[in-house]
Backbone bond lengths (Angstrom), bond angles and torsions (degrees), N, CA, C in turn:
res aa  C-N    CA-C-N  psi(-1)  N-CA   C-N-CA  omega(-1)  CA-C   N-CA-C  phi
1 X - - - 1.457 - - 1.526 109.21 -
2 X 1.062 96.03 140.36 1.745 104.19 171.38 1.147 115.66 -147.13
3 X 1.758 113.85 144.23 1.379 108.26 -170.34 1.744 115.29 -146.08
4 X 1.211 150.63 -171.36 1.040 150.40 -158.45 1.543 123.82 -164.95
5 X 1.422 133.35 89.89 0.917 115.33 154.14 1.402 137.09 -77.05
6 X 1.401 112.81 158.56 1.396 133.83 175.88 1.269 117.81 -124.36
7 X 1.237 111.27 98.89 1.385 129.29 168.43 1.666 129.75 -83.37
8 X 1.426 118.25 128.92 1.621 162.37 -121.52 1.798 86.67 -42.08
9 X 2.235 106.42 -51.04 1.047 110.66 -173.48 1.612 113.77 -70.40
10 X 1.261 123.78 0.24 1.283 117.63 -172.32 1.747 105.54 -96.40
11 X 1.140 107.38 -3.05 1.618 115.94 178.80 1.390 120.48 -72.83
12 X 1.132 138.37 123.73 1.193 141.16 163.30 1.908 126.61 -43.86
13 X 0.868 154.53 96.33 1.044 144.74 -149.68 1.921 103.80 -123.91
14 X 1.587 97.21 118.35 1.966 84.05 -167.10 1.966 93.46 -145.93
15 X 0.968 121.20 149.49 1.618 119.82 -170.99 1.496 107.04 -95.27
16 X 1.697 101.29 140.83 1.734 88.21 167.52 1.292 96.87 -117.21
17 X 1.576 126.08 -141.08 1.312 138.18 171.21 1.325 125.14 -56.04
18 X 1.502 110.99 -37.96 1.472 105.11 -178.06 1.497 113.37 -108.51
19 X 1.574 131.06 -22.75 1.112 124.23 159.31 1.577 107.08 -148.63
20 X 1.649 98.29 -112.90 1.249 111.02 179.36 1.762 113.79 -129.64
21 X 1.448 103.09 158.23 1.692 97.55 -175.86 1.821 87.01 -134.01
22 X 1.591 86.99 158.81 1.244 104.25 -163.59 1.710 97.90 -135.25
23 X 1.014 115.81 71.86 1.488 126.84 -174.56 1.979 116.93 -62.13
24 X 1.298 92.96 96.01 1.765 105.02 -178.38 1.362 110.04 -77.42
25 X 1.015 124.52 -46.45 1.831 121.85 -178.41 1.263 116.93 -146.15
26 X 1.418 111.54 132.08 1.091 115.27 -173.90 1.358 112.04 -123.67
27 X 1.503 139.87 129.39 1.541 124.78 175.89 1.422 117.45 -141.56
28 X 1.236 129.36 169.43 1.480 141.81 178.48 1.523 115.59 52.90
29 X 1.409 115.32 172.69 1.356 115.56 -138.46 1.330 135.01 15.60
30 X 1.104 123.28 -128.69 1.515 108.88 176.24 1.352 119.51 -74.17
31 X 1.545 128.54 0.24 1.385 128.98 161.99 1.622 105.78 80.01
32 X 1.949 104.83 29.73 1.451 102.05 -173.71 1.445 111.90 -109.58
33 X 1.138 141.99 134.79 1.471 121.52 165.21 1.376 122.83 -88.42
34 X 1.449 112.68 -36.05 1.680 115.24 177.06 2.126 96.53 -70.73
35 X 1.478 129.79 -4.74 1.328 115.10 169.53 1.351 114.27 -104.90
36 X 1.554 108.71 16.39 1.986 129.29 -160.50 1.644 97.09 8.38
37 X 1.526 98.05 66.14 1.702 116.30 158.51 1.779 104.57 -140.81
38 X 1.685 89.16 93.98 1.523 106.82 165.30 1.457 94.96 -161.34
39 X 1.599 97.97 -178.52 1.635 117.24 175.97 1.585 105.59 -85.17
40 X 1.761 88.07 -61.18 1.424 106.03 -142.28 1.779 89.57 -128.73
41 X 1.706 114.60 134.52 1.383 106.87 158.62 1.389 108.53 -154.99
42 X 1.333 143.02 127.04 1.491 158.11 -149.33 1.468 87.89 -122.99
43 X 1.548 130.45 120.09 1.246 148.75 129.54 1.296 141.10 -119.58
44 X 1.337 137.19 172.23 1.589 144.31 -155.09 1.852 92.89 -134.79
45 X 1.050 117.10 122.79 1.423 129.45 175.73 1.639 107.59 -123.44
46 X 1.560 119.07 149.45 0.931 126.26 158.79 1.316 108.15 -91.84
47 X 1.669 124.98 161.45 1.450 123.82 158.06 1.102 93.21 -116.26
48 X 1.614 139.90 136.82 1.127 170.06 -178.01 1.403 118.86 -107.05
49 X 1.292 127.80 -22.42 1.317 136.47 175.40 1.257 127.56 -160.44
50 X 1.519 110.05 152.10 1.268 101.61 -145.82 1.421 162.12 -61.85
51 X 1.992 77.49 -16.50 1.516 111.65 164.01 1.420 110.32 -137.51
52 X 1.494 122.98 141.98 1.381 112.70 -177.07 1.645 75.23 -157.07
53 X 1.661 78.51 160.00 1.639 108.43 -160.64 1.904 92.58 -103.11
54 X 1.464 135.85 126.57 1.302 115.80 -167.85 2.000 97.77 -89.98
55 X 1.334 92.92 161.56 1.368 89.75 168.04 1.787 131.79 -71.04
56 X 0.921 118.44 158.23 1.460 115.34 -164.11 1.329 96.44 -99.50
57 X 1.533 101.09 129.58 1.600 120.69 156.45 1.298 137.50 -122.23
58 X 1.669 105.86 53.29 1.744 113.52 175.60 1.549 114.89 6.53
59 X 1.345 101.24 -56.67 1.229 104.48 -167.45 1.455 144.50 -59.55
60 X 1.120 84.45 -46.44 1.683 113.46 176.17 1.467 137.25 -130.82
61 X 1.692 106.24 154.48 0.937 103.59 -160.46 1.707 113.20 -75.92
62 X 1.770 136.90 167.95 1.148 118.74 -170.09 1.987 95.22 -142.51
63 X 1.325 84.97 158.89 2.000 93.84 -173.24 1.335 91.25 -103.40
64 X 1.260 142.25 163.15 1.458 137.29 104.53 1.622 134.62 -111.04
65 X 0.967 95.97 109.88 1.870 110.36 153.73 0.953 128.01 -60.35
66 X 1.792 155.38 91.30 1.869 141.68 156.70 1.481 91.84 -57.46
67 X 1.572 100.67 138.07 1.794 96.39 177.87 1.613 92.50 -99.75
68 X 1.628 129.47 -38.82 1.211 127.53 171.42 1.972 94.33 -138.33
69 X 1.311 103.80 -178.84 1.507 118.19 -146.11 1.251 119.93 20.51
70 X 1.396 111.61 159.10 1.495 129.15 -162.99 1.941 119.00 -87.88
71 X 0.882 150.67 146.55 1.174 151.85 -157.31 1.403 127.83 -161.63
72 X 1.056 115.48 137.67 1.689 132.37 -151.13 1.006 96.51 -119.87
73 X 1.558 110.49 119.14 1.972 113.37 171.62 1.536 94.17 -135.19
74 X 1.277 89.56 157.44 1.736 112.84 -177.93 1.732 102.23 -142.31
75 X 1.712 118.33 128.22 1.027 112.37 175.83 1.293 102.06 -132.29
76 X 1.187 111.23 145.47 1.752 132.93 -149.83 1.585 111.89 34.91
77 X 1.105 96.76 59.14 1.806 89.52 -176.31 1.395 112.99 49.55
78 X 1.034 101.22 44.49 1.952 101.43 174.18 1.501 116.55 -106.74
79 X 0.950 119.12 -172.03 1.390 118.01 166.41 1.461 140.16 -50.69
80 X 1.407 117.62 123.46 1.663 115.48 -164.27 1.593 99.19 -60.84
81 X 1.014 87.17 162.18 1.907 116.67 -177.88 1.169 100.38 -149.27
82 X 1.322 122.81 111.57 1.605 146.78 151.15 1.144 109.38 -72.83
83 X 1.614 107.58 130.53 1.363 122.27 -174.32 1.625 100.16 -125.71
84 X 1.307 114.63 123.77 1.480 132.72 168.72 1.575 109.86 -86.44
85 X 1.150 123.17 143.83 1.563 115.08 170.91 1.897 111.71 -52.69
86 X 1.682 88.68 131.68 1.552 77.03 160.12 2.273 89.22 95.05
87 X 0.905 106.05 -17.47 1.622 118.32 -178.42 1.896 98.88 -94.66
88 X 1.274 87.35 148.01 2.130 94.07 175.12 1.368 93.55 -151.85
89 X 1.303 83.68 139.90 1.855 122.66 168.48 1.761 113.97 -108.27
90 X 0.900 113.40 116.94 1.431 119.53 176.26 1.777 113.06 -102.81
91 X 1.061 118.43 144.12 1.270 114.23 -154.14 1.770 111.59 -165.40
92 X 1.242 105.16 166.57 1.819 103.06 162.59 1.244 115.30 -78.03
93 X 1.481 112.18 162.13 1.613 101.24 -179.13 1.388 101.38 -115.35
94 X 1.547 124.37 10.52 1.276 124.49 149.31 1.224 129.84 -78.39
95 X 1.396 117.21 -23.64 1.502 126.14 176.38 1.581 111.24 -43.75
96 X 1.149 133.81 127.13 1.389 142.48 130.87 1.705 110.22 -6.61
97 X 1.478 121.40 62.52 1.394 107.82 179.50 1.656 115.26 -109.39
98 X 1.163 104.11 124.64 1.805 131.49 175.78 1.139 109.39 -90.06
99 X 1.061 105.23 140.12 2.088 116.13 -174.49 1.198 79.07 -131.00
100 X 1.806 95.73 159.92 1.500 114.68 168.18 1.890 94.40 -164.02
101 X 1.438 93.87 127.93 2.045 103.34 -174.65 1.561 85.52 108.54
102 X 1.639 90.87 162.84 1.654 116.49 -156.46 1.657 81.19 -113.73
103 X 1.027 125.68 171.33 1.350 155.71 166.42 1.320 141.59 149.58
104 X 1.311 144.44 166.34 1.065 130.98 149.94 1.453 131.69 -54.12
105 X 0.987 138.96 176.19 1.325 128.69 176.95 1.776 113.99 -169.63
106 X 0.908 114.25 132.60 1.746 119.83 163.85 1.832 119.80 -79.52
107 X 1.244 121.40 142.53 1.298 129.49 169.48 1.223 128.50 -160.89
108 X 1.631 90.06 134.39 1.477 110.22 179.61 1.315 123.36 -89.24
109 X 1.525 154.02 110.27 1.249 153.85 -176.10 1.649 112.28 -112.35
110 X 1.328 134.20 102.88 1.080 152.55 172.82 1.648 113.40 -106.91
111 X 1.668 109.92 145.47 1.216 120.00 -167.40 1.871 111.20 -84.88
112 X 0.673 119.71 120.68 2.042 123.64 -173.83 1.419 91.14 -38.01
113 X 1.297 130.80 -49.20 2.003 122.37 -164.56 1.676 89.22 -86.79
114 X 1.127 150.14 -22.12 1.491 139.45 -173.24 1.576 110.64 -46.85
115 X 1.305 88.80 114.80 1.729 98.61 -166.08 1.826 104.17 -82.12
116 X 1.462 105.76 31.67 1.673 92.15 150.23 1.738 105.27 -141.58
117 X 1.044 107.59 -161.79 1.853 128.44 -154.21 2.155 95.61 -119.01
118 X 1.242 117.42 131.90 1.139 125.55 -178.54 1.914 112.90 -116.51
119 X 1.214 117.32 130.48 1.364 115.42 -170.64 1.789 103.20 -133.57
120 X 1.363 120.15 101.23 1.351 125.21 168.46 1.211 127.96 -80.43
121 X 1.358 132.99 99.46 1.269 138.45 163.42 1.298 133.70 -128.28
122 X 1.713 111.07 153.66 1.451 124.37 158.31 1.360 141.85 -74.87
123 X 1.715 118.37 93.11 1.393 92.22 -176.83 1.325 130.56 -96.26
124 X 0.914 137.31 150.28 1.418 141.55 -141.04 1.474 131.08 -141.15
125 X 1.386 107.90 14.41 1.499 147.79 -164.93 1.331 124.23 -121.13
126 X 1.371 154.29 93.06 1.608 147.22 -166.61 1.307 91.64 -104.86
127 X 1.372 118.86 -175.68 2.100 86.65 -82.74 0.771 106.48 -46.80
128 X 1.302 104.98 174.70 1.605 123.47 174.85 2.047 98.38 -156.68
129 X 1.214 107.71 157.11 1.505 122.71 175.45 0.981 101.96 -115.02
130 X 1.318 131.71 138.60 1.572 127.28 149.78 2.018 97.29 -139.29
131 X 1.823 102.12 149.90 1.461 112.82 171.45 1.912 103.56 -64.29
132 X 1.011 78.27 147.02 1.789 94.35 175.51 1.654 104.01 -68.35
133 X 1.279 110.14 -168.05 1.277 124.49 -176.69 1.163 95.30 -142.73
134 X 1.689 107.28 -154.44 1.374 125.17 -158.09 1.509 89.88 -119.65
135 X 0.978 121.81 -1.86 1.902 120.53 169.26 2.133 87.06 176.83
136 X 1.078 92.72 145.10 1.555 115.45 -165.50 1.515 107.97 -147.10
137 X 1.223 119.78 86.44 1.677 112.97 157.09 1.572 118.25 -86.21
138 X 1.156 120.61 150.09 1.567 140.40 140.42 1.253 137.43 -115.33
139 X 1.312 131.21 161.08 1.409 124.19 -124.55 2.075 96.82 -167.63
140 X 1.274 100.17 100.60 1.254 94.12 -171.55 1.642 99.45 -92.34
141 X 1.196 107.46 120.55 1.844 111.92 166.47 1.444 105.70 -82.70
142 X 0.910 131.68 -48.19 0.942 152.82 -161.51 1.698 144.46 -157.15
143 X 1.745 123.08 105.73 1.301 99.23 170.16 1.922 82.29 107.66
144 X 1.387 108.88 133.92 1.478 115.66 -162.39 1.973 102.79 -93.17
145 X 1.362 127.05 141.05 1.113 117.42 160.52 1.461 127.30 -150.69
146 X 1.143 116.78 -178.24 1.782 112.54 -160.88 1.878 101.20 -138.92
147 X 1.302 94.28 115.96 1.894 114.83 -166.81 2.039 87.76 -96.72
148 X 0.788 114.53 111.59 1.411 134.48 163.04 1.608 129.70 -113.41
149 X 2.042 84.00 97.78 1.661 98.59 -174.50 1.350 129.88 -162.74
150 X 1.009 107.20 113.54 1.710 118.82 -164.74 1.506 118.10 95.64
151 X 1.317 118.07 20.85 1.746 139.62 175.70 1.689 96.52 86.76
152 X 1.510 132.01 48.41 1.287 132.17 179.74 2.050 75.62 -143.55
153 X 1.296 90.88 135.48 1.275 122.99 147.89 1.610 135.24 -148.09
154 X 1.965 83.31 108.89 1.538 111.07 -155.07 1.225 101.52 -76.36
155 X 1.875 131.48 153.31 1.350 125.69 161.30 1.343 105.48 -120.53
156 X 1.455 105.54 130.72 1.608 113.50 -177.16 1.599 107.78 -118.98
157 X 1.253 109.75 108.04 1.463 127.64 166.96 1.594 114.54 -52.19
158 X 1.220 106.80 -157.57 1.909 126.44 -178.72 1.299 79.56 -92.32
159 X 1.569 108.95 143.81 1.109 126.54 165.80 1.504 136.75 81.17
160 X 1.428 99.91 -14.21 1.677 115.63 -164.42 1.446 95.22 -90.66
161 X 1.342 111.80 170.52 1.116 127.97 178.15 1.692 125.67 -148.60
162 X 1.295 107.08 115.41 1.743 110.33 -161.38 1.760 107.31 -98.70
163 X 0.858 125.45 132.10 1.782 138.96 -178.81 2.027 97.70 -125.97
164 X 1.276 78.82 108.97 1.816 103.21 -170.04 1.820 99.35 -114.16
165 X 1.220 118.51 118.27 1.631 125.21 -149.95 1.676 74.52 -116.66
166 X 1.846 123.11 124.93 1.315 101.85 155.97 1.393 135.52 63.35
167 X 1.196 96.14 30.69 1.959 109.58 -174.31 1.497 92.09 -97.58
168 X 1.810 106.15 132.03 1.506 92.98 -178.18 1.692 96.69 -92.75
169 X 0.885 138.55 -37.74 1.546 135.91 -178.79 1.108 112.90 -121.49
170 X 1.771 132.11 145.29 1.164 146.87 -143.17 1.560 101.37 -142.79
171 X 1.113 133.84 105.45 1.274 143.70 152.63 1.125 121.53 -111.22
172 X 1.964 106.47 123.01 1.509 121.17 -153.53 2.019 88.55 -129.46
173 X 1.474 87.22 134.72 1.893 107.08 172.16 1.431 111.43 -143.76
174 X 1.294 103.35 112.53 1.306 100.56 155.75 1.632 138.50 -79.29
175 X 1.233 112.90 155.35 1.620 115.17 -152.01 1.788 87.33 -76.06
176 X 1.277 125.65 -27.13 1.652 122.74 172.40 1.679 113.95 -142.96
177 X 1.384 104.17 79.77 1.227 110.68 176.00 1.616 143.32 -24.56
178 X 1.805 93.29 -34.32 1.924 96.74 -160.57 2.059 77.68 -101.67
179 X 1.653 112.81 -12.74 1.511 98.42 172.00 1.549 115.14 -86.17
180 X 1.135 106.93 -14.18 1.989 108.85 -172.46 1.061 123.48 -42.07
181 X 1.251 126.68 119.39 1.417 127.93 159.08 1.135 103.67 -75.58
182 X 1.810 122.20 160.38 0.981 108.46 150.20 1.548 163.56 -58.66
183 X 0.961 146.18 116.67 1.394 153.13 150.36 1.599 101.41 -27.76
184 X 1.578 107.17 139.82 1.359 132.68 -171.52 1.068 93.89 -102.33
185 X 1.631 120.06 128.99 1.412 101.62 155.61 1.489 109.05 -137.18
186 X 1.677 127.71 136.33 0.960 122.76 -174.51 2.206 119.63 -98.69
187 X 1.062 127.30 111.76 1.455 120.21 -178.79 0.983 146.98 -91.16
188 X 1.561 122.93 85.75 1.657 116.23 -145.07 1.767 104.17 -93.13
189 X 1.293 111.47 115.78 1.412 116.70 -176.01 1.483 115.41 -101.79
């Protein structure tokens, strides 16, 4: 197993229309997002206002996470979807998508030909076990914790971000259980 953190200052931080993005991982092709030539890219956005129009990505497919306040998206003028923190919408990233509500938010952006499967979740349980994957990030929003796997027990603060390559078992503790927020975790299969 091998793994990688990325810490808060190693993040890219660049503004779009509705706030700010805070770009945690970026991978494949040229590893660009303003040249939308990558595979794979995991970021944390603020929404700043009250409605913002998201940018379009023909290409690929997109996650969303609210990490706190709630948020209203509509894609192609379709039906609203309320998002609670801690809730994900999976979607096209060409669709026509409208937000409405401020929050933070998590996102996943994957390429339509990317020959694997993406699974966004909150866990919300100390401890907890889960099997590894074939690439495994976590994502502390909030609230300190310790990923124990393969005789490494990692501690991931606010802000950090862990890339776990091939971990066959996953043991997750938070440093204050009945206070934990959730832990992000992203599952590339």
């Amino acid at each position: 197993m091998k793994y990688r953190i990325i810490l808060p200052e190693e993040q890219r931080v660049t503004s779009w229309s509705g706030g700010q993005t805070r770009e945690l991982y970026i991978a494949g092709g040229q590893a660009d997002y303003a040249a939308r030539d990558f595979l794979l890219r995991l970021s944390s956005a603020t929404v700043e206002t009250k409605r913002s129009v998201f940018t379009s990505l023909p290409a690929y497919h997109r996650a969303l996470m609210p990490l706190d306040g709630t948020i209203h998206l509509t894609h192609d003028e379709g039906p609203e979807i309320c998002l609670s923190p801690f809730q994900t919408d999976v979607f096209d990233g060409g669709a026509r998508t409208v937000s409405e509500g401020e929050c933070q938010d998590f996102n996943v952006m994957w390429h339509k030909d990317a020959p694997f499967s993406v699974i966004l979740e909150a866990v919300t349980a100390y401890p907890c076990r889960q099997m590894g994957a074939n690439l495994d990030f976590y994502y502390a929003y909030r609230g300190t914790f310790h990923l124990k796997t393969g005789g490494e027990d990692l501690t991931i603060s606010p802000g950090m971000l862990i890339c776990l390559w091939q971990a066959d078992e996953i043991c997750i503790e938070a440093d204050e259980p009945q206070q934990a927020t959730p832990i992000i975790h992203v599952a590339i299969h």
